[in-house]
N, C-alpha and C positions, 0 to 999 in steps of 0.2 A: 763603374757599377760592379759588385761581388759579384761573383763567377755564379753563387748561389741566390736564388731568391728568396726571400724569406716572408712566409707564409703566414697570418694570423687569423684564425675563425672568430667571429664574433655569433654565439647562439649556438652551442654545442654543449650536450649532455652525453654521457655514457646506458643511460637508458633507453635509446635510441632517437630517430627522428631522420630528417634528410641531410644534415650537416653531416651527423658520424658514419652514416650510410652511404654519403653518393659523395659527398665534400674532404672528407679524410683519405678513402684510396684513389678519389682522384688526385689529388697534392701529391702522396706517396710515390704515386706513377710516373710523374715528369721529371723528366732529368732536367736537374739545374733550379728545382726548387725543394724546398724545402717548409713541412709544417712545422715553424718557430713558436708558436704562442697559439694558445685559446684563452674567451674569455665565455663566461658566462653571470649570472647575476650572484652567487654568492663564490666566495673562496674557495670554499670546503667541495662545492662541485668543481668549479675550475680548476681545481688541482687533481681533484678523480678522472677528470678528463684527461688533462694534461696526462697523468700515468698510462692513462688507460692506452692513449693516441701515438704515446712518442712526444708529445711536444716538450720543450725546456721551458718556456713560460706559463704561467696560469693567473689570470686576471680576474678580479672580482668586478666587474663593468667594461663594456667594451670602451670606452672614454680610456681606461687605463690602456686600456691594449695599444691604441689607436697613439695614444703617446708616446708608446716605445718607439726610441730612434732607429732601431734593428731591423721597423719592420718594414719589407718593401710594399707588398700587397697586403688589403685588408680586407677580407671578407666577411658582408654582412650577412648572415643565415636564419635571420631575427623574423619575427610576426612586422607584417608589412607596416605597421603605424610607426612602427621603433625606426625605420628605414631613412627618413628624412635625417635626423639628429645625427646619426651615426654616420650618414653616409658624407652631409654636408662635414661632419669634425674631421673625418678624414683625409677627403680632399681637401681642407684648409692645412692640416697638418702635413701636405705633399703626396702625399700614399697614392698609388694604384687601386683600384677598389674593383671587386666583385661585387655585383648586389645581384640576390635573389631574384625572382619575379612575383609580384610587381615593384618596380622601381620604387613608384610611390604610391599616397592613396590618394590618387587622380593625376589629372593631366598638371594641374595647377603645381602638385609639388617635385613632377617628374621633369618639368620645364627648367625650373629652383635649380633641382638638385642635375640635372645636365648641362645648365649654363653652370653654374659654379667649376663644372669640371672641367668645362671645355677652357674658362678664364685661368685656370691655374695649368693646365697643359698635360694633367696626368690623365693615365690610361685606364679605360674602364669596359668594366665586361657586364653585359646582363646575363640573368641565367635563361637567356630560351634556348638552350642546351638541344632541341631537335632538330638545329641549325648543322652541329658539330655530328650529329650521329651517322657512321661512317657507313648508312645505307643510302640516308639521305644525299650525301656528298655526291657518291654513286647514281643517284638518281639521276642528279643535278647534270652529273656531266651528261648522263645521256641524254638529257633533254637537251643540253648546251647545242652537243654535236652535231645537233639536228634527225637522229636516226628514229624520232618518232614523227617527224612532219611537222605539220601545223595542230595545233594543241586544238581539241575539238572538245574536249570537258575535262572539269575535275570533281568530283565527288566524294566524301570522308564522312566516316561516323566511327567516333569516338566518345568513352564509358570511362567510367571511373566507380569506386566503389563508394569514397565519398560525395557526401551532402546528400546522403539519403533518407530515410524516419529517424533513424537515431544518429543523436548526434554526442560523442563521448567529448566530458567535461571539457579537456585540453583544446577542442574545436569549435567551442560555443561562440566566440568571437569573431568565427566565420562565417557567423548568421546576421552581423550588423552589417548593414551595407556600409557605413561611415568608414570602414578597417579598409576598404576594394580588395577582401581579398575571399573571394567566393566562387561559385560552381562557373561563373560566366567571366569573370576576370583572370581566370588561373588556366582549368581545362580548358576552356573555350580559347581564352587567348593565344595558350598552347599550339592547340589545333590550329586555329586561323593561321598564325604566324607559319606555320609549317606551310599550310597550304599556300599562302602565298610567297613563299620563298621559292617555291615551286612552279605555280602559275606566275606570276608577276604580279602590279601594280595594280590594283581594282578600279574600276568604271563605277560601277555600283553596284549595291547595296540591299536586299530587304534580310529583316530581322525580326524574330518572333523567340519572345524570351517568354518563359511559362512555368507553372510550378508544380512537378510530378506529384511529390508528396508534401501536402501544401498543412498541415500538422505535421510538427517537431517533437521528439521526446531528448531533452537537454537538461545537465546539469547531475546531481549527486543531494537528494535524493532526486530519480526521474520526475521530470514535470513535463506536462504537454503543451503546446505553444502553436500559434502559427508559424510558419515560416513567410520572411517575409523579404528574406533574397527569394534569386533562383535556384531552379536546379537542372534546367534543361533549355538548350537552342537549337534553334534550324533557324537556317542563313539559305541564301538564294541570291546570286547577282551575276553579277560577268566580269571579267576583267577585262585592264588596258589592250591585251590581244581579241578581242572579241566571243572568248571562251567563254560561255558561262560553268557556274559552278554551286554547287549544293555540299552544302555543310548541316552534319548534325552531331552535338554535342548531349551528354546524357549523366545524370548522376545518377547513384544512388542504386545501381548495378553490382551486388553483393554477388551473384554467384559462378559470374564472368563478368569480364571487363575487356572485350576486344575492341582493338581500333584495325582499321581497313581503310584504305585512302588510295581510288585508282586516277589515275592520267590518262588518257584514251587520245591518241592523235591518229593522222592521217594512215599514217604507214607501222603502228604498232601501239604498246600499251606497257603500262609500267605499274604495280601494285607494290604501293608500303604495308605490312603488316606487325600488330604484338599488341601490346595492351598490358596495363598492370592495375592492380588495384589502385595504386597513386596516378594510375593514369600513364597515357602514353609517353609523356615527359619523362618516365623515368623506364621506361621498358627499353628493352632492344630491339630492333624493328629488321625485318626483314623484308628484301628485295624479290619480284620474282621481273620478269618482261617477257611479255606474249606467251604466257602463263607456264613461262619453266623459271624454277628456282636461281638464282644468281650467287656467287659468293661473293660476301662481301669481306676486305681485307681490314683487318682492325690493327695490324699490326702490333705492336707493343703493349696497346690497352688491350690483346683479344682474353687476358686473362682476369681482367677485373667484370664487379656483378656487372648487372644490368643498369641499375641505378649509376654507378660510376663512370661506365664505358663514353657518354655522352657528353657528362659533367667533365673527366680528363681533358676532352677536346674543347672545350670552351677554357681552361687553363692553358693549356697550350698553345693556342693562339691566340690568348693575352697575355703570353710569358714570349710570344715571340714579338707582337705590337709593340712589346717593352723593350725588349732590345734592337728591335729595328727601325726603332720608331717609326712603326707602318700604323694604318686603323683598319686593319681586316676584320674585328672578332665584332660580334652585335653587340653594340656600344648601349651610352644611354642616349641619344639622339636615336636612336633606332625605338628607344624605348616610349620615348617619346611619343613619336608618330603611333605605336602600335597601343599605346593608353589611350589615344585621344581617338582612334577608331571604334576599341571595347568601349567606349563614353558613347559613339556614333551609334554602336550596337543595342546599346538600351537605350537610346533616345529615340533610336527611329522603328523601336520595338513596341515603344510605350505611345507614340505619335501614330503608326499605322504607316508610316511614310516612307518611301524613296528614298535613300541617301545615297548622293553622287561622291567622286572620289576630290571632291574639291581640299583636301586635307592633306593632299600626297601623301596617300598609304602608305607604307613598307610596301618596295621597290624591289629591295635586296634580299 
């Protein structure tokens, strides 16, 4: 294998977005890899790109990108319905792959596209990036060590700015449920997966999915509409250690967007804190325990944004999976399990019902 890895973004503009924001000075940052190639849908931007980024390739389709033999990892940065196509040509053509969140749109093509990968043996990363952020890490171990006891609750309420009354042109496709990529699949999913990375394994279950602002104002010129996703959840269950736990997820929170998520055990207590207008996923979160501030060591990433600090680490321990051939990083079998839960979550929202953990949640 080259000493270097080489990099390729599929879904990258110079006009901004999460690819050139959180996906470029994360690549930048790793030693031993390298951003080789962007693609986007025509020429003329993938080459604006390419300048703009540093890259040496520029594709007009990620199909082209995905072709090049140069490239090791591919990453997809695309609207979640583009996800299967690309992601399935990749792994057929050997590649490592990053995929955004959500894997797929459902469990049906997240299945697809994580057996595919696992049959051909290459490495793959999902983006739930609040896995890698180095307060959480932090959190983790002290929970590990046991210096908070036995885990007595968990609690989180988490905001985003989007899927609120208005919804600008580029986002209207996040208003179809058929896309799975909305206020309760992304934010919410976010959140959950945090919190149970935390807490562990879930018992059960309830869920109440609801609509803050249930008129839309979408599109160019504005038109008013129902809305006919979500844009707001509260959760309630317990987990496999017999903790219960309360989640509340919230859109549409223009003039703050804070997220707060405490742990409360026997012998002490542990509080994540940040928020961003994109939501917590792409903030940087801080630590406190038995409510004094902690520092957290970012090492090498302590000088990239907020958006990127998180994203580096999910590269990096898919740039070391690859050379070690270890499966540390949250793969798509991880992705898996935690689609077919977000499925559980609006099924047992729109039911009124109980849902037990018979699906073995995310664990990890």
């Amino acid at each position: 294998m080259a000493s270097e890895l080489k990099v390729g973004i599929i879904g990258i503009n110079t006009t901004g977005g999460w690819a050139s924001e959180a996906h470029v000075p994360a690549v930048k940052a790793i030693k031993g890899m390298t951003l080789a190639a962007v693609a986007t849908s025509r020429q003329e931007t993938a080459d604006e790109a390419a300048n703009a980024f540093g890259a040496e390739k520029a594709y007009a389709g990620g199909l082209a990108l995905i072709a090049d033999p140069d490239i090791d990892i591919v990453t997809v940065a695309t609207r979640v319905p583009d996800h299967r196509e690309l992601l399935l040509a990749s792994i057929a053509a050997g590649k490592h792959v990053y995929s955004e969140w959500p894997l797929g749109a459902g469990a049906t093509e997240a299945r697809e596209i994580a057996g595919a990968a696992r049959s051909v043996g290459v490495k793959h990363a999902i983006g739930l990036q609040l896995r890698e952020s180095p307060a959480v890490k932090k959190a983790r171990g002290i929970l590990g060590s046991g210096a908070l006891g036995r885990l007595l609750s968990v609690t989180a309420f988490s905001t985003t700015a989007g899927f609120g009354p208005d919804v600008p042109p580029q986002f209207v496709y996040l208003e179809d449920p058929a896309s799975f990529a909305n206020m309760i699949t992304i934010q919410g999913a976010h959140t959950l997966d945090l919190l149970i990375a935390l807490g562990g394994q879930l018992e059960f279950m309830n869920a109440l999915v609801s609509r803050q602002f249930s008129n839309i104002q979408v599109g160019e010129p504005r038109q008013s509409r129902a809305r006919v996703t979500f844009d707001h959840l509260l959760m309630h269950g317990r987990f496999g250690s017999g903790a219960p736990f309360g989640l509340e997820v919230a859109g549409g929170r223009t003039v703050d967007t804070p997220f707060h998520l405490e742990v409360t055990g026997e012998k002490g207590s542990l509080r994540l804190d940040g928020g961003a207008p994109r939501g917590v996923q792409s903030s940087r979160i801080g630590l406190s325990q038995d409510g004094e501030r902690q520092s957290v060591d970012e090492g090498e990433f302590a000088g990239l944004s907020d958006g990127a600090l998180n994203v580096a680490g999910v590269y990096e321990a898919l740039g070391e999976d690859i050379r070690n051939g270890s499966s540390n990083v949250a793969d798509f079998h991880h992705a898996v399990r935690l689609t077919r839960l977000i499925e559980d979550v609006l099924e047992t929202s729109e039911q009124g019902a109980r849902v037990t953990g018979g699906h073995t949640w995310p664990d990890r």
